[in-house]
N, C-alpha and C positions, 0 to 999 in steps of 0.2 A: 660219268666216270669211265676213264679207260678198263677194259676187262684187264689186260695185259699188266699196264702199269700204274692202275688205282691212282691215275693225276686225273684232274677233271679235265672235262673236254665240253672246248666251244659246241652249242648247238648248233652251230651254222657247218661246219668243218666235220662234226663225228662222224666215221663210217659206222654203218651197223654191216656186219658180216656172218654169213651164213653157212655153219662147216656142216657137212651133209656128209655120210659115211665113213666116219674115223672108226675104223678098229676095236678102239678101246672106248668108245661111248657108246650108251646104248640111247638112238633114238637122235634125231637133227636138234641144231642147238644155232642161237646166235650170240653174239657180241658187239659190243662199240669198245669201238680202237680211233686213236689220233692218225692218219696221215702217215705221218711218218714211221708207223707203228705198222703200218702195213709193207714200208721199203724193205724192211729188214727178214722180212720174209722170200726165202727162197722158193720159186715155183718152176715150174716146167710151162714152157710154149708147143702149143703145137700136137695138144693129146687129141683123140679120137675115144669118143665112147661105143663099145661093142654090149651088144646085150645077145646072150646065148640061149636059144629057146630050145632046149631039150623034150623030146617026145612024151615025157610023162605032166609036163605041163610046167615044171620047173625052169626058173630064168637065173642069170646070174650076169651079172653087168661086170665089163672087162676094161680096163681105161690100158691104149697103148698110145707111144707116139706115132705122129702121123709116116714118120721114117721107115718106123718098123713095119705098120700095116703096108705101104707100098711096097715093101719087099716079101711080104705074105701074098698080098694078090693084084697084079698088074693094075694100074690104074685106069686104064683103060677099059676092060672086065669090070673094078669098079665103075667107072663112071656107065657104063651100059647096063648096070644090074637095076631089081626093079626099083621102086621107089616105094619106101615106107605106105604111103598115101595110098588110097586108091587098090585097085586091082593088079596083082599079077600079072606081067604079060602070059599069053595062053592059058587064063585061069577059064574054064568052063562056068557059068552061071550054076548055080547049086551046088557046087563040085567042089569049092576052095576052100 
């Protein structure tokens, strides 16, 4: 059965969908929707996830589009920053 609009739904066809950080729910949730239950949804292309590690150990995850981050920080400074993975460039061994 569709979550949306309680019609049944082929088991070959149903999406199940995963909404992860709505505001106003507490805690990630799925659903099954038909297909075309999924058109009618307006979305955004093109976000970038920012996560912000503040010094006290606190994090706070930021979703912008990718337009606006290039026009916060060159992309090029992006593309040469470290990578997630792995070591810091000039991290000293004990020291990072």
């Amino acid at each position: 059965m569709s979550d949306i609009s309680g019609t049944e739904l082929n088991e070959l066809q149903a999406l199940r969908v995963a909404v992860r950080d709505h505001q106003d729910v507490d805690g990630d949730r799925q659903i099954d929707i038909a297909p075309e239950e999924l058109a009618a949804l307006k979305t955004v292309n093109n976000l970038v996830s920012l996560t912000v590690y503040y010094p006290d150990g606190k994090t706070v995850d930021l979703y912008a589009v990718a337009s606006e981050v290039n026009k916060w920080i060159p992309l090029d400074n992006l593309k040469q920053a470290d990578n997630l993975r792995g070591r810091r460039k000039n991290a000293a061994p004990g020291l990072d």
